[in-house]
N, C-alpha and C positions, 0 to 999 in steps of 0.2 A: 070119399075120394076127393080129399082138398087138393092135393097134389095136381089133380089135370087142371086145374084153375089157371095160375101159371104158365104152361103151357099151352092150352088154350089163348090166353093172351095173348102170347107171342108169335103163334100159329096163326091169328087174326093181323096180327101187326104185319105179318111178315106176309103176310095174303096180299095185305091191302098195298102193301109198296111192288109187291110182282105186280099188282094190277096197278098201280100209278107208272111202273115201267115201262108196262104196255101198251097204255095210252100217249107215253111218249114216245116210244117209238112209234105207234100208229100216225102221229099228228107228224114226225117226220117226214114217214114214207110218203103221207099226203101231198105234205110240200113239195116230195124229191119228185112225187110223181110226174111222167111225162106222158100229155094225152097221145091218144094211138092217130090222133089224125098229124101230129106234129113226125113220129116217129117213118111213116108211110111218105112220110117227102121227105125221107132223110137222104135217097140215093138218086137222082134225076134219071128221070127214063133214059135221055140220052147216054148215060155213062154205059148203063147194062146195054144197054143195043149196039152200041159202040166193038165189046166184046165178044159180039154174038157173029159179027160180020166175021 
């Protein structure tokens, strides 16, 4: 079975750039991310009570 040789390689190669993909988008998301305490005073109490009245 010389034949899956070949394809094996390429099936590795092509493994290993989905997974260098991945860790680029991961290292993105990290950057993009916005902590939840930043997000939680995104709307000042004032404004919702304002429309409650």
């Amino acid at each position: 079975m010389q034949g899956d040789e070949p394809t094996s390689r390429a099936e590795q190669t092509e493994a290993a750039e989905r997974e260098a993909a991945k860790q680029r988008l991961l290292a993105q998301a990290e950057a993009d991310r916005v902590p939840v305490e930043d997000t939680t005073r995104a709307v000042p109490d004032r404004r919702w009570r304002r429309d409650q009245r």
